[in-house]
C-alpha positions in Angstrom: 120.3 -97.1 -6.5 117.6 -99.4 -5.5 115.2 -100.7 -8.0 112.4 -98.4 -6.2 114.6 -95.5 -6.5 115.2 -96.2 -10.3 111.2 -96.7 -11.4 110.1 -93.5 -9.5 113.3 -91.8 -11.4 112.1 -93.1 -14.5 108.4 -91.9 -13.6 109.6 -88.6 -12.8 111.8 -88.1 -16.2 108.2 -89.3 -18.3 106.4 -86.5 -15.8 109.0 -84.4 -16.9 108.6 -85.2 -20.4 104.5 -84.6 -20.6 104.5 -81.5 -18.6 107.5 -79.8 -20.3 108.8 -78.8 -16.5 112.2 -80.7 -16.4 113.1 -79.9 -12.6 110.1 -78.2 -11.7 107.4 -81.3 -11.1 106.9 -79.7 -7.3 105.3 -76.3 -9.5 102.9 -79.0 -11.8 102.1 -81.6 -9.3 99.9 -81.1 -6.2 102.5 -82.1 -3.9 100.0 -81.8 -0.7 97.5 -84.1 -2.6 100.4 -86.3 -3.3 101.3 -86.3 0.7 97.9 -87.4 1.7 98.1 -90.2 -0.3 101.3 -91.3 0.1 101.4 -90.8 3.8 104.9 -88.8 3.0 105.6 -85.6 4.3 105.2 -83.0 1.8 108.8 -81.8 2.0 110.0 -85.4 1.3 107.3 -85.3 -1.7 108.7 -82.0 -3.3 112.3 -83.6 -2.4 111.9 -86.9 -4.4 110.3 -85.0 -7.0 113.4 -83.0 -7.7 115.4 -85.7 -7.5 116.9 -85.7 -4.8 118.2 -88.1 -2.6 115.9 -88.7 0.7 118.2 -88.1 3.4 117.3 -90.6 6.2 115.2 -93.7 5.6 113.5 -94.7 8.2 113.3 -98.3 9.2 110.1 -100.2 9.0 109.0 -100.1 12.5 109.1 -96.4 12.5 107.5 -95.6 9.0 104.3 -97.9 10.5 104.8 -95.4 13.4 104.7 -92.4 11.7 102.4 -93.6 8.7 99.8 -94.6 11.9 100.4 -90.9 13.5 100.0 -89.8 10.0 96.4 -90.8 9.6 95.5 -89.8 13.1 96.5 -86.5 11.9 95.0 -86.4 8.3 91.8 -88.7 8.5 89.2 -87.1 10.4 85.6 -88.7 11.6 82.4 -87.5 9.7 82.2 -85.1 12.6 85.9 -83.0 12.1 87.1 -84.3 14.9 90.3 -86.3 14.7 90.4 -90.4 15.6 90.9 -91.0 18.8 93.6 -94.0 19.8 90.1 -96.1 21.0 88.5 -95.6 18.0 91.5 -96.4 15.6 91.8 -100.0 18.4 88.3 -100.5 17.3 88.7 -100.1 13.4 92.1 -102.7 13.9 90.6 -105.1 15.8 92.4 -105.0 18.6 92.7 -102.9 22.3 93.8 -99.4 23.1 96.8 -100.9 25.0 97.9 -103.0 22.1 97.3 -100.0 19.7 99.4 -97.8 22.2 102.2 -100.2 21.8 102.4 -99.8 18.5 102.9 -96.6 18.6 106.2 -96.7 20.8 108.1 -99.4 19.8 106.6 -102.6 17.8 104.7 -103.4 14.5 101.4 -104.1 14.0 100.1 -107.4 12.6 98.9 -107.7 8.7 95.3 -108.3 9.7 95.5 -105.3 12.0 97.2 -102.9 9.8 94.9 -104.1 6.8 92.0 -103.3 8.4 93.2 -99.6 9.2 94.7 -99.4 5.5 91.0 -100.5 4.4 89.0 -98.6 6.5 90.5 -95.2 5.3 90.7 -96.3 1.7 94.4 -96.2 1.8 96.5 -97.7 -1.3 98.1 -101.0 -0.3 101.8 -100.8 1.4 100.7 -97.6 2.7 101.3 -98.3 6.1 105.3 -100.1 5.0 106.2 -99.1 1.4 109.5 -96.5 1.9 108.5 -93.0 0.4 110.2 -93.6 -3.1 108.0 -96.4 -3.3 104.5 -94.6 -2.0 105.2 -91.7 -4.4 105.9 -94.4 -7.2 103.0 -95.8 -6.6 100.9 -92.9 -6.3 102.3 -91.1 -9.4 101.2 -93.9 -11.4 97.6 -92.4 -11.8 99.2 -89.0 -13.0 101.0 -90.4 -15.3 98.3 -92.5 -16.8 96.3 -89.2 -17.5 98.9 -87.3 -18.6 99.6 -90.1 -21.5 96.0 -90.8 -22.1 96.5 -86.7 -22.5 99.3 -86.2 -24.6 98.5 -89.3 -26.7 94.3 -90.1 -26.7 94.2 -93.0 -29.1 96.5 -94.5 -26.7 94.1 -96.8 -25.3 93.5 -98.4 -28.2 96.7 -99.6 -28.9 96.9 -102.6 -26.3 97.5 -106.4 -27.5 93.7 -106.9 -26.8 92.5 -104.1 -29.1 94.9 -105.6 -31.6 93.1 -109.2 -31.3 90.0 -107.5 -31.6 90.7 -105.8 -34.8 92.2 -108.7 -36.4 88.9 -110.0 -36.1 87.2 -107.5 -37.8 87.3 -109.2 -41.5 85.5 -112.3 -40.2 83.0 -110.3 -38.0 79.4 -110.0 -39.4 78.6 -106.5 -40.6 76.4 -106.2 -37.3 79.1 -106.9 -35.2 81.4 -104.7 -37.6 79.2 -101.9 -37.3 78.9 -102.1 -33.3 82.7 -102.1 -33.2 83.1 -99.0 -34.8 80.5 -97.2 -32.9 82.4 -98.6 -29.7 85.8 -97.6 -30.9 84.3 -93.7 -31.6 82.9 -94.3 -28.5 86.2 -94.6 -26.9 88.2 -92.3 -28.6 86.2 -89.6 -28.8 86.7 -86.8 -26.7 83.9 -85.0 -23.8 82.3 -82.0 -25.7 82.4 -80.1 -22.0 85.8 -80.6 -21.5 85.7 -82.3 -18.5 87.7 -85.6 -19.2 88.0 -87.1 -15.6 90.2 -90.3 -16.0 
């Protein structure tokens, strides 16, 4: 098992853990949400999250190939309409032709597939990373809520807040004082309920 395939197994048995659906993380997650991000068809999402083994990797020329067609499909203009292969040139930095070529057999340069991964906001490696790794990587936000859920005080135990309480004997009672309004601050929790993290 490859080192990608072990940290999104260990990501999915701490999901597991927090929402108390061992097996089930297709029913708790929005797998659709986690698609659009990922770039990773949702059946390969709902697949990985069960733990299963992805059939068929797909080599790197391919996965920029169908991440590219992916976008075209997913990322519409202001207007609803879907990018055309002209306008996607324009956003790489490079012709239609060129583009077009891409798209049937070869890979586009770094600058060029930056500036498509920047343009639409998309996470870096979107365009390359295999799916175990996109979903990793987009599962880390999840799980960083969920903790920050299951266990709110969590942010304060960090080597920094650590430093910064070990200073609290020498700090002046001014400083003291403004500490412990910042650390109420921080743990307590949004009277409307709406704790966006």
């Amino acid at each position: 098992m490859s080192d990608t395939h072990t940290a999104l197994s260990e990501a999915r048995e701490r999901l597991e853990e927090l929402t108390g659906r061992p097996g089930r993380l297709a029913e708790s997650l929005d797998v659709a949400d986690l698609s659009y991000r990922t770039g990773v068809p949702a059946e390969t999402v709902a697949a990985l999250l069960a733990g299963d083994a992805v059939v068929r990797e797909t080599d790197l020329g391919e996965r920029v190939r169908q991440r590219l067609d992916f976008i075209r499909e997913t990322r519409r203009r202001p207007d609803g309409k879907r990018y055309s292969l002209d306008e996607l040139a324009r956003i790489a930095g490079t012709s239609r032709q060129w583009l077009s070529e891409w798209r049937t057999s070869g890979l586009p340069s770094l600058e060029h597939a930056d500036r498509i991964r920047r343009f639409f906001g998309l996470a870096a490696g979107f365009l390359t990373a295999d799916d175990a790794e996109a979903l990793h990587t987009a599962l880390q936000p999840v799980l960083r809520e969920l903790e920050a859920k299951a266990d709110p005080l969590a942010p304060l135990r960090t080597p920094g807040f650590y430093r910064l309480a070990r200073r609290a004997p020498h700090m002046s009672p001014r400083k003291l004082q403004a500490l412990a309004e910042w650390a109420e601050m921080v743990t307590e929790r949004n009277p409307t309920g709406d704790d966006d993290l």
